[in-house]
N, C-alpha and C positions, 0 to 999 in steps of 0.2 A: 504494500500500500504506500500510495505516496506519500510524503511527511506535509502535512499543511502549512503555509505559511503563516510566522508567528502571529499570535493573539488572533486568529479567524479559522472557522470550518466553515466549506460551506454548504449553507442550507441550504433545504427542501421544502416545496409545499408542501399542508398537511394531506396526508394520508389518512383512507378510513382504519378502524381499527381491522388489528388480524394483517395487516398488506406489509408487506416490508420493501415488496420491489423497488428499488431506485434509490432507497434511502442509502445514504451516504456511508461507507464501514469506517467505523473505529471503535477503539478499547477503551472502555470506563474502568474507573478504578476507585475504591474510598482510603485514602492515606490519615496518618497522622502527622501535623507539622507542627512544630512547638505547641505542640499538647493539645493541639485542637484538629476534628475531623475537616478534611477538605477532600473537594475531588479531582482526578487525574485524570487527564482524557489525554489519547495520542493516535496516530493514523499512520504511524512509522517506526522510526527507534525511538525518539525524543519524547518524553511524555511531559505533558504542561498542565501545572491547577486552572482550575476553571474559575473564574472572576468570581468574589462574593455568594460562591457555591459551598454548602456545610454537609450536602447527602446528592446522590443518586435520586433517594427517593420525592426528597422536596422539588428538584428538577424535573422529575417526570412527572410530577402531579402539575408544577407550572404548566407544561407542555401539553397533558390531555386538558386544563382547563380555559388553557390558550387557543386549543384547536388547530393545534402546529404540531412539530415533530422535535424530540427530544435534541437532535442536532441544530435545528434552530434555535432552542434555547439556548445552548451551551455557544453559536455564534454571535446571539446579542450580548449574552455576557462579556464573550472573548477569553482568551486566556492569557494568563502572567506566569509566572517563573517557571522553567525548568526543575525537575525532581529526578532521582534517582531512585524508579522503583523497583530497582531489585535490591540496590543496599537498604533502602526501607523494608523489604520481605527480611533480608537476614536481619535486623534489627528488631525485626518482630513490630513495625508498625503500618501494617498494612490490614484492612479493615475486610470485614465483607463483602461485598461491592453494593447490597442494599440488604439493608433493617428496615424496621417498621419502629416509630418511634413506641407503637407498645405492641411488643412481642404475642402476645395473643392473638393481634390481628394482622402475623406473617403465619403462610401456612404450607407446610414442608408434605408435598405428594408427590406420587410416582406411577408409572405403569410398567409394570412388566410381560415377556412374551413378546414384545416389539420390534427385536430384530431379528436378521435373518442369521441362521446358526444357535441363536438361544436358546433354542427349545432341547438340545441335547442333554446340557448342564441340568433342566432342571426337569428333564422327564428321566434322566437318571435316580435324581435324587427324592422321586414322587412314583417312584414303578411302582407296578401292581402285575398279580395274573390275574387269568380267568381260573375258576375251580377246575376246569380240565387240563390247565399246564401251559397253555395258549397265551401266550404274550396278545394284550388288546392296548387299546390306548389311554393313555393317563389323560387325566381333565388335565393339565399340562396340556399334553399333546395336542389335546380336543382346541383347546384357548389356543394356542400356536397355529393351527390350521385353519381354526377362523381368522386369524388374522390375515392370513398368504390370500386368504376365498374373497374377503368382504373388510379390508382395513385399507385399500386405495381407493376410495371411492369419488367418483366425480366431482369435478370443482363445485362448491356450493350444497351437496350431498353429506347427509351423515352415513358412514360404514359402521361395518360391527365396531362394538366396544369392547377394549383391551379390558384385560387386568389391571386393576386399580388398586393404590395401597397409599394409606396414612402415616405419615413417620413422626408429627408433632408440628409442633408450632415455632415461632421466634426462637425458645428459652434450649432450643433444641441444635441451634445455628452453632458454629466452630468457626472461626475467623481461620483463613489461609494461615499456617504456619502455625496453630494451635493444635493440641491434641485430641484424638479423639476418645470421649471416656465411652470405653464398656461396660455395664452395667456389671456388677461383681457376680451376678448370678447367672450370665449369657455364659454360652455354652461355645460359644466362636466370636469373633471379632473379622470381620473382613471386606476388603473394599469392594466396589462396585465403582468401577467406570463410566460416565457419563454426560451427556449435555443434557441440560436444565433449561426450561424455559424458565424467564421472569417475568411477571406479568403485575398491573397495579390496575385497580378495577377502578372508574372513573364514578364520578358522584350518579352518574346515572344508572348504574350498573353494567356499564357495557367492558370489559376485560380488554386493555392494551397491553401489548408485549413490548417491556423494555428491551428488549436484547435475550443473547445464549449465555451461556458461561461451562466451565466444566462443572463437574460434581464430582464426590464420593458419596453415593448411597451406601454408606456402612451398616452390614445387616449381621444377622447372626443365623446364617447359613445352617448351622448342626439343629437348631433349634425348628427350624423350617422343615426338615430332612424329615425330623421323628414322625409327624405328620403337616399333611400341607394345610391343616385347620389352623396350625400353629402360624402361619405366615402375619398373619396381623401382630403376634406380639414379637417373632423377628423382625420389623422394621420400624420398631419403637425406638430409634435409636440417633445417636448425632448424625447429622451429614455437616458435609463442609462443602462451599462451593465459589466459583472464582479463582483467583484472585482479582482478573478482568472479566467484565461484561464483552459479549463481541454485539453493538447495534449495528443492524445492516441484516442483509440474506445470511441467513444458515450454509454453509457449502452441501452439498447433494453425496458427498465424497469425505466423511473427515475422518483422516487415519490419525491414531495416535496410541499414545504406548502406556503401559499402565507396568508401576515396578514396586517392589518392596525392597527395602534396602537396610540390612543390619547389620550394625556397628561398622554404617558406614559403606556396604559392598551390599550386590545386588543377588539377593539369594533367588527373585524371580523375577523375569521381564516376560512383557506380551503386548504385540500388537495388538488394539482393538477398533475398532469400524464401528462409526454412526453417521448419521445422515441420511437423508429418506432411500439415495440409492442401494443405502443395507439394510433399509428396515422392512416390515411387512404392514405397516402403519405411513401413512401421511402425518406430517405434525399439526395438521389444519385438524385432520379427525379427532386425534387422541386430546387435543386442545377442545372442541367441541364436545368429547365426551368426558371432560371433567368441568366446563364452564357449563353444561347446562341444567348442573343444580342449581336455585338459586341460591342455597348457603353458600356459593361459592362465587356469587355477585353481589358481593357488600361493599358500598363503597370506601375506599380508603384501604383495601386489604391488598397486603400482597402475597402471589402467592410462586412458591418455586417448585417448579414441578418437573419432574424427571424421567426422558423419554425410554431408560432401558439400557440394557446389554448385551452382551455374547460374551464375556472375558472375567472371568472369576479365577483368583490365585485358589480358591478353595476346590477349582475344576480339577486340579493338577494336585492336589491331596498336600497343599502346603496349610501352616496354621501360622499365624501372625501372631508375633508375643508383643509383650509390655514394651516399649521402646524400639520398637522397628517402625522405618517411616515410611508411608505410603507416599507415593509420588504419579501423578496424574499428567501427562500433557497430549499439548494437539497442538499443530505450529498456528494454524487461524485465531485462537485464544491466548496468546503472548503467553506472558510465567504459566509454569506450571501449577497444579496444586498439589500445597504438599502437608500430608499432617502424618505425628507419630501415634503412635495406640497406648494408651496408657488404661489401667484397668479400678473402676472403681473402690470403694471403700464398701466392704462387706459390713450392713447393717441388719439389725431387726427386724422382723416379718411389720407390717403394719397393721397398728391396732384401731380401727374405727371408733371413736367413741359415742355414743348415741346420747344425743341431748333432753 
């Protein structure tokens, strides 16, 4: 991408919601600069704060209430100084790329079975026979194949609906370059490779997408295994995501590599594929089959939602300990993401008390 000339991007008419075509690419970012949140936008190597900007999120609500597109806010603004945001990641002051000023109403989901190759991983981990000995198909398998039949469907069309999963709310968020806690009584800790939509739902309810970013859906795979009823309370769990936004098109093509790395060395690497040209989902569908609750068009809420995978270090019979770092990248989404695993504080069952 070409590097913008200092203090201007330039903008674009608005756009309806859902379209990205034409919009301009660059990488957001939320930093810390003398102790205060700002944000970092670049379209090259150089990355520059954005004028009298404190969030991501205050900007995109300017822009859906402006009726314009997030890169023309961030052109009226303009931008000032130069930063260095990779010495800010090792320093540890690089943010999420968007919070919700009350974490309650950021909301962390996912779908799984969406790309092509996934179904292997998790119809291994979900087999069944028939009483006669007969390998059939797992509801896995069944969910993966509607997706290949009925999850591209025409521009403007709803397709079958994926597999849907809850993982929590803001309080559940991990900033780039923080850890991620396992709960002391999960039974696996392990990452999940990903792009995340961002989305900030406008005062009328109608759902805008700020931008992609990576992700780690960190799940607890062994728990999932025992049965697949258990899948809901596997993905109770932190994700981390960013540490850039990409606003602009999604590439149809995005290769990137997913690694674990302890005391420092890379015990496992793996290429993994997303973008609609590896999935069995259009992102317009799986966006339309989780926008059309309305619990999930309030306005002011944001939500981060996550299109899937094929590439599990748990595929390959590894297990991630207390202080190995996961590491995430795709060259379209600048820095990588990167967090280590650290494993909660075994406490007390919980006691309800009745009033």
């Amino acid at each position: 991408m070409p590097v913008a000339a200092p203090g201007r991007i330039s903008p674009t008419a608005g756009i309806e919601a859902g379209e990205t075509k034409g919009v301009p690419e660059m990488l957001m970012s939320q930093i810390v600069v003398d102790g205060k949140a700002r944000v970092a936008v670049r379209d090259g190597e150089e990355a520059r704060l954005v004028n009298d900007a404190k969030s991501i999120y205050a900007l995109a609500l300017e822009a859906v209430r402006a009726g314009t597109t997030l890169a023309t806010v961030v052109a009226d603004r303009g931008l000032g100084e130069a930063v260095d945001l990779a010495a800010a990641y090792r320093s540890g002051h690089l943010l999420s790329p968007v919070r919700h000023p009350d974490p309650a109403h950021l909301h962390l989901t996912g779908t799984g079975l969406t790309h092509l190759g996934s179904a292997a991983t998790r119809d291994s981990m979900h087999k069944k026979l028939s009483t006669e000995g007969e390998e059939v198909l797992t509801d896995s398998m069944k969910m993966f194949r509607m997706g290949l039949e009925g999850g591209k469907p025409a521009h403007g069309q709803a397709g079958v609906q994926p597999e849907w999963f809850y993982k929590g709310n803001g309080n559940m968020v991990v900033d780039p370059g923080k850890p991620l806690v396992s709960p002391h009584f999960a039974l696996d800790a392990g990452e999940e490779p990903e792009i995340a939509g961002i989305y900030l739902v406008g005062d009328d309810g109608t759902p805008y997408r700020i931008g992609y970013a990576l992700a780690n859906e960190f799940s607890d795979h062994v728990t999932e295994r025992i049965n697949y009823l258990f899948l809901a309370h596997s993905k109770l769990r932190n994700a981390s995501f960013g540490p850039e936004i990409l606003v602009g098109d999604l590439p149809a093509d995005v290769r990137g590599t997913s690694r674990i790395l302890r005391a420092g060395k890379a015990i496992w690497e793996k290429p993994f594929l997303s973008g609609e040209a590896n999935m069995s989902h259009t992102i317009a569908n799986l966006e339309h089959h989780h926008f059309k609750y309305g619990v999930f068009r309030q306005p002011g809420d944001v939500h981060v939602h996550m299109f899937g995978t094929a590439t599990l270090s748990f595929a390959d019979g590894i297990k991630a300990e207390p202080g190995d770092m996961f590491e995430i990248e795709a060259e379209a989404f600048g820095l990588p993401l990167k967090n280590a695993l650290k494993v909660g504080r075994a406490s007390a069952p919980v006691i309800v008390r009745a009033l």
